[in-house]
C-alpha positions in Angstrom: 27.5 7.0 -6.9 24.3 5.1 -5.7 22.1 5.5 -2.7 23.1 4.8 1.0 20.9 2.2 3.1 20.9 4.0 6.3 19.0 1.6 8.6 16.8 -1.5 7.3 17.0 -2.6 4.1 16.8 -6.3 4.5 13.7 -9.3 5.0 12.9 -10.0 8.7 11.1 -13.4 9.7 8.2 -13.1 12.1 6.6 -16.3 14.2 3.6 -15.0 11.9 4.5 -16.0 8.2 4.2 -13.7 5.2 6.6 -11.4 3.7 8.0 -8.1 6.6 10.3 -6.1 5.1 12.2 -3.5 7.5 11.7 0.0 7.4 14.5 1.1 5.5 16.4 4.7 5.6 17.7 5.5 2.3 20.4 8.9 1.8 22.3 10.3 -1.6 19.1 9.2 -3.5 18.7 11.3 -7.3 16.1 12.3 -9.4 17.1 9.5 -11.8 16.8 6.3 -9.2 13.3 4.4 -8.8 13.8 5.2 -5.1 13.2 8.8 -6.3 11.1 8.5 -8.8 8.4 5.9 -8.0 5.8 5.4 -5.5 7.4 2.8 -2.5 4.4 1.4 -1.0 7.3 0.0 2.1 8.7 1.3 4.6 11.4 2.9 2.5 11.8 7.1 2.8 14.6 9.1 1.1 16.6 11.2 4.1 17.8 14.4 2.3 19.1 17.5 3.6 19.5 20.8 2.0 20.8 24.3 2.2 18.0 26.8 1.4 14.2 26.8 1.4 14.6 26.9 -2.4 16.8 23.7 -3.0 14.5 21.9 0.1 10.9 22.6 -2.1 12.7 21.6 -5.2 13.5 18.5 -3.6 10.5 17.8 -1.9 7.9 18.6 -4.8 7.7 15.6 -6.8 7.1 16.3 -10.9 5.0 13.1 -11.4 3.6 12.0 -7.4 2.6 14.2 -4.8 1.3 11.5 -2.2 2.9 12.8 0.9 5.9 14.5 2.6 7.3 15.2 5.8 9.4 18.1 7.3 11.7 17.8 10.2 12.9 21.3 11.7 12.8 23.1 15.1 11.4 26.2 13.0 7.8 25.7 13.3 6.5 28.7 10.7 9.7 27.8 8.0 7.9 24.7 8.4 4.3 25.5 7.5 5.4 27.9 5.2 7.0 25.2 3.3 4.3 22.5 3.8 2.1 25.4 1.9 4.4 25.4 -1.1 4.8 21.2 -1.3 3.3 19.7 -4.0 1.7 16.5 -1.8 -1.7 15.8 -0.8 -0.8 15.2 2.6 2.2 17.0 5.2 3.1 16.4 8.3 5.3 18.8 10.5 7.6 16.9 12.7 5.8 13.1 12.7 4.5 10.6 10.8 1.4 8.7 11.0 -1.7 8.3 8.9 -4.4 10.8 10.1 -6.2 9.6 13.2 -8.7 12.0 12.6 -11.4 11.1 10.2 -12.6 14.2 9.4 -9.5 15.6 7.6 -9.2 14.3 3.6 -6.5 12.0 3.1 -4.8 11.6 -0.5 -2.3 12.6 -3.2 -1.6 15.1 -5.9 -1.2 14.6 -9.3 -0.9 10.7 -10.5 -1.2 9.7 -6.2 -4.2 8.3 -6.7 -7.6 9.3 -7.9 -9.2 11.0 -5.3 -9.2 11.6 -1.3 -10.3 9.4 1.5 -11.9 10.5 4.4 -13.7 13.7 5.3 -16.4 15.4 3.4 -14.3 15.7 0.0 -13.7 11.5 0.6 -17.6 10.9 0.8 -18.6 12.6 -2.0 -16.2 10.2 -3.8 -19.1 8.0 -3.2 -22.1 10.2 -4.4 -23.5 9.5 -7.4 -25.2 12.6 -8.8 -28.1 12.1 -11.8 -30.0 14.8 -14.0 -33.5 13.7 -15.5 -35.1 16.4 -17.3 -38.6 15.6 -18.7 -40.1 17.9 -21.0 -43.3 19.0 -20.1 
């Protein structure tokens, strides 16, 4: 049995041109689908629920990405407890949204990406350090 398109899933036209593709709500998506097991850059996120904290970090921690995650729940410390555990560079608790706070790292584990934006771990991306020893 394949995936379910909850919402979206389609082309839209805008007075604009270029390509717009809806944001798209996806359910009953497996380990073995490219939905799962590839990096979307769309507005495509897998909907999944699950019956204990076990089952929900199992789904949630991806083996070869780790970009980001989000937890929806009305139990704030089950939540952070979890986002500890995740295996994803970025969580957010409740929302969405990239960070509009520059100070904070933004970035993926694992094979999301090669390093962090942002903050003081993003600029030192861009330091270049050099030894010179001259013997004297």
């Amino acid at each position: 049995m394949g995936a379910s398109i909850i919402e979206g899933g389609s082309w839209y036209d805008t007075n604009y041109g270029g390509y717009f593709y809806r944001p798209t709500f996806l359910e009953k998506v497996t380990r073995e689908m490219p939905a799962f097991k590839e990096e979307i850059f769309g507005p495509v996120i897998n909907i999944d629920k699950f019956s204990d904290d076990e089952e929900g970090l199992e789904m949630a921690s991806h083996p070869t990405y780790g970009l980001a995650a989000c937890i929806h729940t009305s139990n704030l410390n089950k939540a952070i407890n979890m986002a500890k555990k995740i295996e994803s560079g970025m969580v957010w608790i409740n929302h969405w949204g990239y960070p509009d706070d520059f100070t904070h790292p933004a970035g993926g584990y694992n094979n999301s990406g090669i390093g962090k934006d942002m903050g003081r771990v993003g600029l030192e991306e861009y330091y270049r350090e050099k030894s010179i020893w001259i013997p004297h």
